[in-house]
C-alpha positions in Angstrom: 2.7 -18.6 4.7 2.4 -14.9 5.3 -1.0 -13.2 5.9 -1.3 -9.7 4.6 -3.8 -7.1 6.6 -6.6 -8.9 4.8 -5.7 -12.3 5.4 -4.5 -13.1 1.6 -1.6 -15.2 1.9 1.2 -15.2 -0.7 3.4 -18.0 -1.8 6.7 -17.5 -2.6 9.1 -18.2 -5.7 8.9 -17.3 -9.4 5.3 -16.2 -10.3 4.4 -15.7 -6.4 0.0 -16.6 -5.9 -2.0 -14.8 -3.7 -5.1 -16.7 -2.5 -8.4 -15.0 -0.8 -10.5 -17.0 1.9 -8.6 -17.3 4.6 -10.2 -17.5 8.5 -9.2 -13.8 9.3 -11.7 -13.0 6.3 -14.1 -14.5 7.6 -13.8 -12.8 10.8 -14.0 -9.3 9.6 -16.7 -9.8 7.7 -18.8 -11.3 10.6 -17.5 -8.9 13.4 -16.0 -6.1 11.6 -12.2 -5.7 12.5 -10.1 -2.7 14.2 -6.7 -2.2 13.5 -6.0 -1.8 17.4 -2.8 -0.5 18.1 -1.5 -0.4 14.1 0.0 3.1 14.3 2.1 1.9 17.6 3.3 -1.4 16.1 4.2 -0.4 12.6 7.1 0.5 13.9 8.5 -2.4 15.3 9.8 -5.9 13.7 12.5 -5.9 11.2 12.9 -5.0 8.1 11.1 -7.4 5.5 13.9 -8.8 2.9 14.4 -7.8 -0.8 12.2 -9.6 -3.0 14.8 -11.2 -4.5 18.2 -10.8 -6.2 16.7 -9.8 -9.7 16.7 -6.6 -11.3 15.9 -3.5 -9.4 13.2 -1.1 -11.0 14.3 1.9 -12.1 11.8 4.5 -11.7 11.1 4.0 -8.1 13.5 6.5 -6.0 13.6 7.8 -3.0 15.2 10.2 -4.2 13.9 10.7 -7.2 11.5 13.0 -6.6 12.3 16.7 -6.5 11.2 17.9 -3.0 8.1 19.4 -3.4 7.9 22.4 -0.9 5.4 21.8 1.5 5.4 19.2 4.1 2.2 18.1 5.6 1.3 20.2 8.9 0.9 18.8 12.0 -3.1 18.9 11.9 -2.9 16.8 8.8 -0.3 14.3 10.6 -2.7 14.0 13.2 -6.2 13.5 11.4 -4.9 10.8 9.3 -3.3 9.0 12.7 -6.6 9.3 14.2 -8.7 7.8 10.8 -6.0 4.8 11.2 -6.1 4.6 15.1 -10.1 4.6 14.8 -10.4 2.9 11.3 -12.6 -0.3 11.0 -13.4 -2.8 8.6 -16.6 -3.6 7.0 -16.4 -5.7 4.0 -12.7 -7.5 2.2 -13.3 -8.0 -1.7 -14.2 -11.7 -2.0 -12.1 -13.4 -5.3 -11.0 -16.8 -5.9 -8.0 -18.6 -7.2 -4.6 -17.2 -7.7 -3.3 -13.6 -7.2 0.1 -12.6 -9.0 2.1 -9.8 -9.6 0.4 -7.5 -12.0 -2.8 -8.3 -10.9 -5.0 -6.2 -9.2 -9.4 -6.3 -8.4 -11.8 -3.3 -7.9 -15.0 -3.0 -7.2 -16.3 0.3 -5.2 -20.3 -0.4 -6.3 -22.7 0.6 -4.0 -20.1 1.7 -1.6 -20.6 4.6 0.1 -19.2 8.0 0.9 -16.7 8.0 3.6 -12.6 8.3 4.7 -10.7 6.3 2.2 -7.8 4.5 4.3 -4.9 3.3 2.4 -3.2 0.2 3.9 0.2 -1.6 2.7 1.8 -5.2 4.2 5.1 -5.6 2.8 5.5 -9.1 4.5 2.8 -10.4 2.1 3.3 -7.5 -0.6 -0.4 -6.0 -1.2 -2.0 -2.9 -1.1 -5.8 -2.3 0.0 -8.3 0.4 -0.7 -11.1 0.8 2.0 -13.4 3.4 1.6 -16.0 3.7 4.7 -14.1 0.9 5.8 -15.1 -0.9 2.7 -12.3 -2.8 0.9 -12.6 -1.4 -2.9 -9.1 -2.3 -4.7 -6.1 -4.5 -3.6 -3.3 -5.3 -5.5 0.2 -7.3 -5.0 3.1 -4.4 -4.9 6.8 -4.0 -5.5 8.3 -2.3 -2.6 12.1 -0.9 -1.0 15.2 -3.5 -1.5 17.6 -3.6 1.0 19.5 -1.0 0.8 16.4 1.7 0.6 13.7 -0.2 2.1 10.1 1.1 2.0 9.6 2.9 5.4 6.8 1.5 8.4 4.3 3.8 10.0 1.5 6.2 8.8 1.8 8.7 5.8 -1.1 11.1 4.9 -0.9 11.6 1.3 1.0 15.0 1.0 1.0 15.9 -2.8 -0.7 14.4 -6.1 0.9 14.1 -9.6 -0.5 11.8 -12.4 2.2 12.3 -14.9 5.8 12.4 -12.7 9.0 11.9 -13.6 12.0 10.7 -11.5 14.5 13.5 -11.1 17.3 11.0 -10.2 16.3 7.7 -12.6 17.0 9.6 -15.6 13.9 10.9 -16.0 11.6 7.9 -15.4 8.0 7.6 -15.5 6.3 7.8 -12.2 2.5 7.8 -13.4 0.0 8.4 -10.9 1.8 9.6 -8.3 0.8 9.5 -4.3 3.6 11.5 -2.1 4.0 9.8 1.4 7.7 11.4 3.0 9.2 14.4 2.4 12.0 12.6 0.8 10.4 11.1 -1.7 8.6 7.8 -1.0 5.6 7.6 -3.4 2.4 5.1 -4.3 2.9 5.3 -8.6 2.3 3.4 -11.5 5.1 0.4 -11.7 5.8 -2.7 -14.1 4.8 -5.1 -11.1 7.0 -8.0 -11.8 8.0 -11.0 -9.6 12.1 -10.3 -8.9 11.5 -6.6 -9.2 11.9 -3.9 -6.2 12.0 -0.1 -5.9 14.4 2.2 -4.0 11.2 2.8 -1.2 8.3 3.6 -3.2 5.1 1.3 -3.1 5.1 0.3 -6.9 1.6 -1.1 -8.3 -0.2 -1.5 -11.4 -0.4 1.5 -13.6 -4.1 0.5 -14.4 -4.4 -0.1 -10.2 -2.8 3.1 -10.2 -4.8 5.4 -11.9 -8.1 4.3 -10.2 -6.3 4.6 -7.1 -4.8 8.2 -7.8 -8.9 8.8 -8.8 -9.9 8.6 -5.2 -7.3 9.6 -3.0 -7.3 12.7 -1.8 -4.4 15.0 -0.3 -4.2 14.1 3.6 -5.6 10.9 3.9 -3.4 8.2 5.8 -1.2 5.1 4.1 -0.8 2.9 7.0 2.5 0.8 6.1 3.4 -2.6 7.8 5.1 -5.6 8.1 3.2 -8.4 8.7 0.7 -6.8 11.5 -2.3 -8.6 11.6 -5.7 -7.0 11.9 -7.3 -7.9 15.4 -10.9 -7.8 16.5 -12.0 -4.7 18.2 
């Protein structure tokens, strides 16, 4: 079975679990884990599969976001390669039993102050929060079918809207809304079912979402995957 950046694996077929507790959890939270080499090797691999043949969710373009006129410069690029080249974990959310689409956990108690890191497996399909290098939300995504498959590699967050609408999906709800390409990929709000998929946006919980969106802030990095482990530093 897959492990996602966290070391949740996910088990395939209608109503897909998640489980928490495997070995590489254990590992970061005894030795802290680097993601050495994550910004290099995002880029390689193929292309993870559709979810499935189902229905395809509407409100997740591309292209359906109107461009929004700045791109992010080349100092931004670079501080958010440099969080994720440096970036360490210190502490994975510990939950038991099973995981499914639509769910989500959070907990940022007593965590403190520091870079928040976004990071995205679409080989297991989740999404972690670390703040300080402190895991504080995760939750299973929908992400790019085949034909418009989510892209691999880091994205600092390059615009913010918590009440978007798709310019393309007639005028779809995007809530929550975290730009990542100039083209329109986007972390929003999404009816996370199993069988569903996007046209390249990282669809999550709208609840997820709006916690999420609370947080983030313009310029910090989305480090996007398939299927790279975390290894120790």
């Amino acid at each position: 079975m897959p492990l996602g950046m966290t070391g949740r694996k996910i088990f395939k077929g209608k109503g897909a679990w998640i489980f928490a507790g495997a070995i590489a959890v254990v590992v970061a939270l005894t030795f802290g884990v680097m993601l050495k080499g994550i910004v290099r090797s995002a880029l390689e691999g193929p292309r993870p599969p559709a979810q499935s043949a189902g229905k395809e969710e509407a409100p997740a373009g591309a292209a359906g976001l109107a461009p929004p006129g700045t791109e992010p410069s080349r100092q931004v690029k670079a501080a958010a390669h440099s969080i994720a080249d440096s970036f360490r974990v210190k502490r994975v959310l510990q939950f038991e039993g099973p995981f499914r689409h639509g769910d989500y956990h959070w907990d940022d108690k007593d965590v403190p102050a520091g870079p928040l890191v976004i990071t995205v497996d679409l080989k297991a399909q989740t999404l972690s929060v670390f703040r300080a290098g402190y895991e504080i939300g995760t939750a299973v995504i929908l992400y790019g079918a085949t034909d418009k498959p989510s892209p691999l590699g880091v994205f600092p967050i390059s615009e913010k809207d918590a009440d978007h609408f798709s310019s393309t999906y007639n005028n779809a709800p995007m809530p929550y809304m975290l730009r990542l390409t100039s083209d329109g990929v986007a972390i929003h709000g999404s009816d996370v079912k199993w069988g569903n998929a996007t046209h390249g946006c990282i669809g999550v919980p709208t609840p997820f979402a709006q916690k999420l969106f609370g947080v983030a802030q313009l310029g910090d990095p989305v480090i996007i995957t398939n299927g790279k482990m975390m290894q120790v530093g």
